[in-house]
C-alpha positions as CSV (number, residue, x, y, z in Angstrom):
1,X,-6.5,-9.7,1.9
2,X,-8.5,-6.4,1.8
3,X,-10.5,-5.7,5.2
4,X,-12.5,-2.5,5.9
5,X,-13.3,-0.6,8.5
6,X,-16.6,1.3,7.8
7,X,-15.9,3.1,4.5
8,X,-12.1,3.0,4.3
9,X,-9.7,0.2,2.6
10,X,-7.3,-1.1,4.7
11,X,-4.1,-3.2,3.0
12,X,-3.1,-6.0,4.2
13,X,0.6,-7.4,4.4
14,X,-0.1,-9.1,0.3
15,X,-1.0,-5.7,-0.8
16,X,1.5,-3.5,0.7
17,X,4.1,-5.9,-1.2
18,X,2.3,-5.8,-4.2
19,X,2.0,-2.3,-4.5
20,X,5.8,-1.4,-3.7
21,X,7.6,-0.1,-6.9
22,X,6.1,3.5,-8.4
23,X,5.2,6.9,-7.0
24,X,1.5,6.4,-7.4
25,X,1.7,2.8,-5.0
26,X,3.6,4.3,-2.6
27,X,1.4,7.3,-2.3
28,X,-1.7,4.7,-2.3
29,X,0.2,3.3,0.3
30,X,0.6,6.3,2.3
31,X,-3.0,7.6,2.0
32,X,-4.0,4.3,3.0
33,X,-2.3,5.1,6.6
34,X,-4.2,8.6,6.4
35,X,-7.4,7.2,5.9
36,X,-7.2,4.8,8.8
37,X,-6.7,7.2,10.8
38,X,-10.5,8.9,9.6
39,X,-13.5,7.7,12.1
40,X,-16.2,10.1,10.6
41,X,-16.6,11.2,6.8
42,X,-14.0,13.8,6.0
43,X,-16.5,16.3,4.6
44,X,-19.0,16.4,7.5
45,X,-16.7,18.8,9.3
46,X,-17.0,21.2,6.7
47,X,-20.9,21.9,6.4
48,X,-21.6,25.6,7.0
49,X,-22.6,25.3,10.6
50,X,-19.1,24.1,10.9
51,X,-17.5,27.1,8.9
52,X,-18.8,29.7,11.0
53,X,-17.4,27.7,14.6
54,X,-14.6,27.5,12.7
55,X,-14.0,30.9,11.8
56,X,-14.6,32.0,15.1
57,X,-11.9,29.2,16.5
58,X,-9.6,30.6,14.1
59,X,-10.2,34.4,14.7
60,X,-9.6,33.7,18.8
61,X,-6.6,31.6,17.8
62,X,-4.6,34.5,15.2
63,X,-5.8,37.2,18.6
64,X,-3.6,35.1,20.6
65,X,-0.3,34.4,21.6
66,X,-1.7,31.3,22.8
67,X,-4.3,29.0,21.6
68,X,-8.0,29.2,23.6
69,X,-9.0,25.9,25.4
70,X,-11.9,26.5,23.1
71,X,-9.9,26.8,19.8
72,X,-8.1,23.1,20.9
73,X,-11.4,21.8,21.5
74,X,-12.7,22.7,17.8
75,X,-9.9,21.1,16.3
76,X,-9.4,18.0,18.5
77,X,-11.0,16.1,16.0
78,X,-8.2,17.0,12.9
79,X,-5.1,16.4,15.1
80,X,-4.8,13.0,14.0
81,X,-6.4,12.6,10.5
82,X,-3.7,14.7,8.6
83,X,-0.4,13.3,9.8
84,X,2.8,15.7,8.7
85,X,5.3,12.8,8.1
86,X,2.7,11.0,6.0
87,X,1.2,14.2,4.4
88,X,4.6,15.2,3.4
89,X,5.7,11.2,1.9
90,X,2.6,11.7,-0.5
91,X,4.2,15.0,-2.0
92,X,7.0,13.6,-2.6
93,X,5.9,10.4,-4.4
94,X,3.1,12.1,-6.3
95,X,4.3,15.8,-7.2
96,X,8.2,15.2,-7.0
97,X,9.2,12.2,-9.1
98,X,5.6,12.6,-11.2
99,X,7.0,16.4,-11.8
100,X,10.1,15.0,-13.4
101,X,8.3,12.5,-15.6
102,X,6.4,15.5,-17.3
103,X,10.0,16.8,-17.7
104,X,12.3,20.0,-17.0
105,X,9.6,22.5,-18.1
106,X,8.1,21.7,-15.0
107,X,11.5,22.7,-13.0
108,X,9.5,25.8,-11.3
109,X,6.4,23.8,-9.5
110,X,9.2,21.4,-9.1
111,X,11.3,23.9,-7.5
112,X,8.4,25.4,-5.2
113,X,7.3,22.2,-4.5
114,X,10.9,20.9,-3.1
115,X,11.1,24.4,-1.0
116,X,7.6,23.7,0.6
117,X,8.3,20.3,1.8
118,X,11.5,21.4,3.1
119,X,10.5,23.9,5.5
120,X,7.6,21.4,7.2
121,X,10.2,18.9,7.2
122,X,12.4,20.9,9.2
123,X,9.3,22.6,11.6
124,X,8.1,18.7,12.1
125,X,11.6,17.3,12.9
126,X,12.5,20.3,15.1
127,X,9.6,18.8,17.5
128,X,8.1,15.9,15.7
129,X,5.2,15.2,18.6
130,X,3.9,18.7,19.0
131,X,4.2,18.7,15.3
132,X,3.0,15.4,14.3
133,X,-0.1,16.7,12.3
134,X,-0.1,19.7,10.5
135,X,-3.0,20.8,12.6
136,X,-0.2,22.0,15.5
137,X,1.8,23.8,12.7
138,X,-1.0,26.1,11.6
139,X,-2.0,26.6,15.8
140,X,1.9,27.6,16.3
141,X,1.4,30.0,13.3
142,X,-1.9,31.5,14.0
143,X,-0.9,31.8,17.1
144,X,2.5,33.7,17.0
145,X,0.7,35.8,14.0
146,X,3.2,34.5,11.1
147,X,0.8,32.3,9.1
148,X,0.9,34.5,6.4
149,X,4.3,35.7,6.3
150,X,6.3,34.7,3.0
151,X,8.2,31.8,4.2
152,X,5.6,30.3,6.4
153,X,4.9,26.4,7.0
154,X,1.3,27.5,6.8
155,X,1.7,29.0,3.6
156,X,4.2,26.2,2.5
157,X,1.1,24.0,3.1
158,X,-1.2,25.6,1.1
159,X,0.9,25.3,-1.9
160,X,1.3,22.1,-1.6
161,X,-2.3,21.1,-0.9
162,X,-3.1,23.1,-4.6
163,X,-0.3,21.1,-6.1
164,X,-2.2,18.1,-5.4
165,X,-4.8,19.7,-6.7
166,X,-3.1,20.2,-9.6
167,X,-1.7,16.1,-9.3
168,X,-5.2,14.7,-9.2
169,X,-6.9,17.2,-11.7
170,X,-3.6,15.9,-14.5
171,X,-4.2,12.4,-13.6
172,X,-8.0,12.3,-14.1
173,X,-7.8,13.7,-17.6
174,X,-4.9,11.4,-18.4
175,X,-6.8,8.2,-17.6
176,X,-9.9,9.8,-19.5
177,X,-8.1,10.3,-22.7
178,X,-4.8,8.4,-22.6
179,X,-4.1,9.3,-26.3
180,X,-4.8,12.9,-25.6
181,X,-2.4,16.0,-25.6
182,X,-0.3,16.5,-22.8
183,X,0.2,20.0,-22.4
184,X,-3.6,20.6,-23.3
185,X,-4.4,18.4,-19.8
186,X,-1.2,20.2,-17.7
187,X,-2.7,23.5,-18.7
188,X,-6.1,22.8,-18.3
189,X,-5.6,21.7,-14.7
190,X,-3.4,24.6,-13.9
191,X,-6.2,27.1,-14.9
192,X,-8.6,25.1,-12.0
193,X,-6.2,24.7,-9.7
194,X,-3.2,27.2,-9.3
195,X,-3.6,30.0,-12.0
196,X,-6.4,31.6,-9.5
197,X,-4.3,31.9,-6.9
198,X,-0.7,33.2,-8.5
199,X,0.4,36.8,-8.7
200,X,1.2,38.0,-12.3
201,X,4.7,37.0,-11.8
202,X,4.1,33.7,-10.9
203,X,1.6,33.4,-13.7
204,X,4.1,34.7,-16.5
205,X,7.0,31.9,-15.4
206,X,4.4,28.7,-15.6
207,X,3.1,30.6,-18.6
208,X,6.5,30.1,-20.2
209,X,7.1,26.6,-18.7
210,X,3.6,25.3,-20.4
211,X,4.2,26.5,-23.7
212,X,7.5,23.9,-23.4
213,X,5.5,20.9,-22.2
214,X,5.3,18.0,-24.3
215,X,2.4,17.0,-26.3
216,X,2.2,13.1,-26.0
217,X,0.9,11.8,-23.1
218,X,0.9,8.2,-24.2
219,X,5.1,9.0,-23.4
220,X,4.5,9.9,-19.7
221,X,1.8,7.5,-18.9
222,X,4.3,5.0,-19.8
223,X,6.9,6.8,-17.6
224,X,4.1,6.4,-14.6
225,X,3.6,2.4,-14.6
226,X,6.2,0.1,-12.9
227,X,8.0,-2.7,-14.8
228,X,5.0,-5.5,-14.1
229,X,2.0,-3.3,-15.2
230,X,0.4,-2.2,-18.4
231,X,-2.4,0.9,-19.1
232,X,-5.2,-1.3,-17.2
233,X,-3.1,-1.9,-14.0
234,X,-2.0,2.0,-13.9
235,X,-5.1,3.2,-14.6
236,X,-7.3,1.2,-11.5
237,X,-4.3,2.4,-9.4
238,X,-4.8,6.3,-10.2
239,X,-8.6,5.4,-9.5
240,X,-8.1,4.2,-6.4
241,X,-5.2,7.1,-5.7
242,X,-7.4,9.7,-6.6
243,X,-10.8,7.6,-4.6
244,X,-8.2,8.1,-1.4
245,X,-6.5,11.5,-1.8
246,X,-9.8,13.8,-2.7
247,X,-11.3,13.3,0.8
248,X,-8.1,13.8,2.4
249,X,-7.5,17.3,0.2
250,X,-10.9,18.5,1.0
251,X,-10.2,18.0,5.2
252,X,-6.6,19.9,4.5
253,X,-8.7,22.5,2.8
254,X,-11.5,22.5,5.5
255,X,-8.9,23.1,8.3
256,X,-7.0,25.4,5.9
257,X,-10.1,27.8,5.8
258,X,-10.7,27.0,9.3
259,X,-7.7,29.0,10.1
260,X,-8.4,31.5,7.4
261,X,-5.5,30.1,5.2
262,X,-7.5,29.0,2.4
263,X,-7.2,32.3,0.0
264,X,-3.5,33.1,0.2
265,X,-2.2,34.0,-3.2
266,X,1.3,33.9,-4.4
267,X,3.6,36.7,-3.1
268,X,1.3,38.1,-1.0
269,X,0.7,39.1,2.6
């Protein structure tokens, strides 16, 4: 049975076991954790009064060596709404295994994708209470002045915050036109979602890799549902994927800008 706490769904055991068996259960199942975790509505922390404390936290924090008192206090209330281990299970399931049902073409988000969830993996298990939310791997950043190096976990985040972006803009369009093209939907929610923030390199390779996608979606929506579901079944599950996820994507950005990480483009400093 379903039970509720305030506005969030909570599964019980029945549906936990019912929804085992494809990427877009098991990352209903993990955003379901997330969203238990959420005692106030995701976007009140990111109204403009909110923006400008923010900034300020964040300015104090990249001065710093160490993080102000003050700056912890600001961002008490994130530390445990975007948990790392769970944050990183819901890329996996939905950009990984989905990124190899749209096929090879896709083998250079797929590639950046894998990379990016690496290097948390390895900053999380290197100290996995300090890093337990990705709240404490943007402080360590900010505050050692490497968020915006190349290889950084912050920027590693960012990425994969747009890819699921990118995951939830694909799968809205698919379950508005099921019979529509394929590589019209991929490239369309590329454009909204990643094109504005690659370099010209980065642009020209996904440029390449679009033109190679394959036009029939009806083929990869069928490559989404598990063995006991039809269209229907897959369809109210990426509703109710998409109903959890956006909430949680627009906290990851809010903290994201917080720390001035929002705007970070592709091969940049």
């Amino acid at each position: 049975m379903k039970r509720k706490r305030g506005s969030e769904q909570i599964l019980g055991k029945d549906e936990i076991d019912e929804f085992k068996g494809s990427e877009i259960r098991s990352a209903i199942l993990e955003l379901t954790k997330i969203s238990s975790l959420h005692h106030h509505e995701p976007a009140s922390v990111c109204d403009s009064k909110n923006d400008v404390a923010a900034d300020a936290a964040a300015t104090t924090v990249a001065s710093t060596t160490t993080t102000s008192t003050s700056s912890t206090a600001h961002f008490k209330s994130h530390d445990h709404h975007i948990p790392t281990k769970s944050f990183l299970h819901v890329c996996k399931s939905l950009l990984l295994q989905v990124l190899d049902k749209v096929g090879p073409t896709m083998a250079v988000l797929r590639q950046d994708v894998h990379q990016n969830i690496q290097r948390l993996e390895k900053l999380h298990d290197m100290d996995p209470s300090m890093y337990r939310n990705v709240v404490g791997i943007l402080k360590k950043e900010a505050g050692e002045g490497t968020s915006r190096k190349t290889n950084s976990c912050t920027r590693a985040l960012v990425w994969l915050t747009r890819s699921l972006d990118f995951a939830v803009s694909l799968l809205e369009k698919l379950c508005k036109e099921p019979d529509g093209n394929l590589k019209k939907a991929v490239e369309e929610s590329y454009e909204v979602t990643l094109k504005p923030w690659h370099q010209w390199i980065s642009a020209a390779a996904y440029q390449v890799a679009l033109r190679l996608v394959p036009g029939d979606a009806k083929t990869f929506i069928n490559l989404l549902m598990a063995q006991d579901e039809d269209y229907g079944d897959l369809k109210e599950e990426i509703l109710s994927l998409v109903s959890l996820l956006k909430p949680i994507l627009n906290e990851v950005h809010c903290v994201l800008r917080s720390f001035k990480s929002d705007r970070l483009k592709s091969n940049s400093r």
